[in-house]
C-alpha positions in Angstrom: 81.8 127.4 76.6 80.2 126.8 79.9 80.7 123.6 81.6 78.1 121.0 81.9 76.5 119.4 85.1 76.2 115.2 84.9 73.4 114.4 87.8 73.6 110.4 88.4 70.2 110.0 89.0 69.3 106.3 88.1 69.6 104.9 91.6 66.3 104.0 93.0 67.2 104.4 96.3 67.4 101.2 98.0 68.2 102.1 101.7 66.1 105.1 102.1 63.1 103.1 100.7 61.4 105.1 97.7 62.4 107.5 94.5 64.4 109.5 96.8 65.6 111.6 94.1 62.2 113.5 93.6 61.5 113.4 97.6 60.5 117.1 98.3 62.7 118.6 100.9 62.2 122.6 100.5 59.1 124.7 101.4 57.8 124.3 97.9 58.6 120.6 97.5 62.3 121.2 95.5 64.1 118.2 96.4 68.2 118.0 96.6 68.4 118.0 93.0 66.4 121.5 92.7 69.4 122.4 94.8 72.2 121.5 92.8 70.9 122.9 90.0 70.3 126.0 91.3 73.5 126.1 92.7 75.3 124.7 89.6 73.1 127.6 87.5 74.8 130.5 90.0 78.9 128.8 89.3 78.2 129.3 85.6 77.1 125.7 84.6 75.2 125.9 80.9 73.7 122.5 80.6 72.5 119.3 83.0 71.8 116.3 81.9 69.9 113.9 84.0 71.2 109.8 83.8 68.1 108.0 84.4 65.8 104.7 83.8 63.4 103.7 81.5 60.8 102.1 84.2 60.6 105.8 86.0 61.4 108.3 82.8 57.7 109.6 83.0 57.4 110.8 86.6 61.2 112.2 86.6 60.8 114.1 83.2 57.1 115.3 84.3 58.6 117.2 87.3 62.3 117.7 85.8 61.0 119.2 82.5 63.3 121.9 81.1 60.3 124.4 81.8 60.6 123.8 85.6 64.0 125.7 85.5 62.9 128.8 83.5 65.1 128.5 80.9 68.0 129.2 83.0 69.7 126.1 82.0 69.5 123.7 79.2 68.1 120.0 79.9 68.7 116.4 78.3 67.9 113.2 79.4 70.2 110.2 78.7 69.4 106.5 79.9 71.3 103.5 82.1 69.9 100.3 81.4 71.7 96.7 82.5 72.3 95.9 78.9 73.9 98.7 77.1 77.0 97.4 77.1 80.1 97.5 74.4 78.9 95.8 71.1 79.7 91.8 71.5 79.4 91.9 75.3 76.5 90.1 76.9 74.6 90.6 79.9 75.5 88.2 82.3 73.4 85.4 83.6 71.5 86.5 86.8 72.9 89.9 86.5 69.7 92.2 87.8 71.0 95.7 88.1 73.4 98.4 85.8 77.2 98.2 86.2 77.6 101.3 88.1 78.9 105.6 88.4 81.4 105.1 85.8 78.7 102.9 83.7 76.4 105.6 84.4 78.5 108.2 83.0 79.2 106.8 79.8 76.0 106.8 78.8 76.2 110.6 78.4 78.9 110.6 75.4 76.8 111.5 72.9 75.5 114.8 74.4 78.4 116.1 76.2 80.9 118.0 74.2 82.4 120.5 76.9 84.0 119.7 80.1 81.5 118.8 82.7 81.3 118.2 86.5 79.3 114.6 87.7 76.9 114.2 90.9 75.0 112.2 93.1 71.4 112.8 92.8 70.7 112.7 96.0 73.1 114.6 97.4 73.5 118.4 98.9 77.1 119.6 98.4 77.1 123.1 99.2 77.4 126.4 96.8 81.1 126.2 97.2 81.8 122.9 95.5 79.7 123.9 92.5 81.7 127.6 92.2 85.2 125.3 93.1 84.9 122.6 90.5 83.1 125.4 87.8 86.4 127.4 88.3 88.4 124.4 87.3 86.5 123.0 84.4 86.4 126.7 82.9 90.5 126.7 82.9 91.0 123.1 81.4 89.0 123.4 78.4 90.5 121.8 75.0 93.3 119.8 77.4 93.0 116.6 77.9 93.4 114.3 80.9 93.4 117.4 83.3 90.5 115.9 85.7 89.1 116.9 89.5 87.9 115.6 92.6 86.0 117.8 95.2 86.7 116.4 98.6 85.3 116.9 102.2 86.2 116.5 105.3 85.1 113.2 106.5 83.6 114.8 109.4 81.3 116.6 107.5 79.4 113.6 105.7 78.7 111.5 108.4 75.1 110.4 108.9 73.7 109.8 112.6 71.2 106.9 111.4 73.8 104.8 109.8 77.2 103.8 108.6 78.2 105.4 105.5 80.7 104.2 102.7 83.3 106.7 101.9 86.3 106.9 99.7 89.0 107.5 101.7 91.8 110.3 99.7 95.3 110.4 99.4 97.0 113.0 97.4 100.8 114.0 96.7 103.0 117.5 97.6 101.2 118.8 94.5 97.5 118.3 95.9 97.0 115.8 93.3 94.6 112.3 94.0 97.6 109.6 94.2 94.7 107.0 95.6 91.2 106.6 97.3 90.7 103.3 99.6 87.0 102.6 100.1 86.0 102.0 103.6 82.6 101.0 104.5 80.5 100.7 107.3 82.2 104.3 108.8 80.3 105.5 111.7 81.5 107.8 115.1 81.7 105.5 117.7 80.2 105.8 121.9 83.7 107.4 122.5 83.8 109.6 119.6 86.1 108.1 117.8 85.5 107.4 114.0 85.7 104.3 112.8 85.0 101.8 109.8 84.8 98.0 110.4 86.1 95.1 108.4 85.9 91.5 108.5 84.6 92.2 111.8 86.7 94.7 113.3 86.7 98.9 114.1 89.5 100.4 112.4 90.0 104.1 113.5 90.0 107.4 111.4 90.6 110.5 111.5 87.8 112.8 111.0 89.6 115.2 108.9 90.7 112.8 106.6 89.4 114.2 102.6 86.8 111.8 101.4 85.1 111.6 98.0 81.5 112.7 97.8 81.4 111.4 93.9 81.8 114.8 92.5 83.9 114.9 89.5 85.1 117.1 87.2 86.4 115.9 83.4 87.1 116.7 79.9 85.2 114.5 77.1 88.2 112.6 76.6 87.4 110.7 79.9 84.9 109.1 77.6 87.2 107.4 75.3 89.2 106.3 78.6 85.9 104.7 80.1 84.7 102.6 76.9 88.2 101.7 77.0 88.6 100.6 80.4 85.0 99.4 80.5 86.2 96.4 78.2 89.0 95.5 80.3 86.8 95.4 83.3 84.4 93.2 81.4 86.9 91.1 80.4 88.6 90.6 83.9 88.1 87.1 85.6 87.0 88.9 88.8 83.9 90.5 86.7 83.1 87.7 85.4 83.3 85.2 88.4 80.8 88.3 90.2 77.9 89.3 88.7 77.4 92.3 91.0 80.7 94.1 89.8 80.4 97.5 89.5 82.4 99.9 87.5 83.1 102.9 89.5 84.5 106.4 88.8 87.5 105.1 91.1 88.1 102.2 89.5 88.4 104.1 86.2 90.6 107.0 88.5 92.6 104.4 89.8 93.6 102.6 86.1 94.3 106.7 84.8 96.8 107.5 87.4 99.0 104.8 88.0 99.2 104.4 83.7 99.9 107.9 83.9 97.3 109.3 81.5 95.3 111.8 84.1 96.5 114.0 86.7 93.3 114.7 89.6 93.5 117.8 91.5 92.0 117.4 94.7 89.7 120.6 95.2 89.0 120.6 99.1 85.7 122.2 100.5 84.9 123.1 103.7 81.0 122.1 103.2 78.9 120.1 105.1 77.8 117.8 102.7 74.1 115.8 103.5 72.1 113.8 101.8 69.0 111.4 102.6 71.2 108.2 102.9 68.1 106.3 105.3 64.9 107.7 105.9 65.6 109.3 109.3 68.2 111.7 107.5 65.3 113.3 106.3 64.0 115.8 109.0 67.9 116.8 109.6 68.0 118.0 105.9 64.9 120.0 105.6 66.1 121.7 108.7 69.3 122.0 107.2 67.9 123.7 104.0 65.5 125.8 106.0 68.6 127.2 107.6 69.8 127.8 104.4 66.5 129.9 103.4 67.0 131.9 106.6 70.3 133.2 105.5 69.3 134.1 102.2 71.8 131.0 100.6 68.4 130.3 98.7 65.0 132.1 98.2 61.9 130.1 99.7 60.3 129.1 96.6 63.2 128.1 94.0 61.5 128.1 91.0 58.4 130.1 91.8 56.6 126.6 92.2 52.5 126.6 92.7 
């Protein structure tokens, strides 16, 4: 059975100030997601199914129709809304926005039966990554808690219009995750040096530390894990005293190794990973794809798009 591809695509892009998802980047207007597709069709992935909103489901399905992709690759569409939540659990008061990646993912349980691989929307993580994580998911069919991480080097995901939040990876003799610390506000300094700040002060890196670029790779027993876990983290004090707690694919990571129920190989990747983070990222990444194009990585027009 061929692996499925998750795309996290109900972000509305905050920071880079429109639906960046559907921003066209190539020479025919494909944005990053045209990309990963494409890519995800060439490691052997069978299905995608987008996680989006209600408010923009129209546009999004109007250009990401399954008849854009040729039939190449099967298409669903499954929805993240602030109050599907477990049955009994209600929306907090003032809460405006969903609960986050690992919230996100849940809400493809229904339509995911095979082991599947999770992304970013928006963004480009390089042919490699798709074949690395495709080659995993392939071998761990019918096993349960066998999960993956693709990481980068941190060097390679750095924006030059911003600091960036990165999960920062730790993993044992065995190449398997044993942690990831989330640093924010990362950002090469005057000197060079990379640094992120906290409670006011630099904190250096190293560049070639392995950072997560939330791509994932699972069985659909991580599922069952997540409802599970989900509850807890409703239930926790700290949720409930902070009604913008998110529930991240870390967080859920983080409860699955130290109880021992998942082992996470970290797949490393050599790739340099962009993505539209603020809107001055843009002109680097449709120079990056061009160069791309030039070396025959992609043809022109993706899709044969008019």
């Amino acid at each position: 059975m061929k692996p499925t591809l998750l795309v996290l695509a109900a972000g509305m892009g905050s920071r880079y100030g429109s639906l960046k998802q559907m921003d066209g980047l190539g020479p025919c207007g494909e944005a990053i997601i045209d990309y990963s597709i494409y890519d995800a069709i060439c490691a052997g992935f069978g299905k995608v199914v987008f996680v989006i909103r209600h408010s923009f489901a129209e546009a999004f399905q109007s250009v990401y129709s399954p008849e854009r992709f040729g039939g190449k690759i099967d298409v669903e569409y499954v929805f993240q809304e602030l109050d599907y939540l477990p049955e009994g659990y209600p929306v907090p008061e003032g809460r405006e926005k969903p609960w986050g990646t690992n919230h996100a993912v849940l809400m493809a349980k229904d339509v995911i039966k095979e082991p599947f691989a999770v992304i970013n929307a928006d963004d480009f993580y390089g042919r490699e990554a798709y074949v690395a994580i495709a080659d995993f998911l392939k071998n761990v069919e019918g096993k349960k808690g066998r999960y993956a991480l693709v990481s980068y080097y941190l060097k390679n995901t750095l924006s030059e219009f911003g600091s960036v939040s990165r999960g920062c990876c730790r993993a044992d003799g065995n190449g398997f995750l044993t942690e990831i610390h989330e640093r924010t506000a990362i950002s090469r300094k005057s000197d060079g040096q990379v640094c992120y700040s906290e409670d006011g002060k630099d904190y250096p890196l190293s560049e070639d530390i392995p950072v997560s670029m939330n791509f994932w790779g699972f069985t659909p027993d991580y599922f069952d894990y997540s409802e599970e876990i989900f509850k807890t983290f409703l239930d926790d004090s700290k949720t409930k005293a902070n009604i913008k707690a998110e529930f991240f694919i870390p967080y859920v990571a983080d409860v699955l190794i130290k109880r021992g129920d998942a082992d996470f190989n970290l797949l490393s990747c050599d790739a340099k990973w962009f993505g539209v983070t603020y809107k001055e990222d843009r002109p680097f990444v449709v120079s990056k794809i061009g160069e791309l194009i030039e070396k025959g990585i992609y043809p022109s027009n993706l899709w044969n798009l008019k």
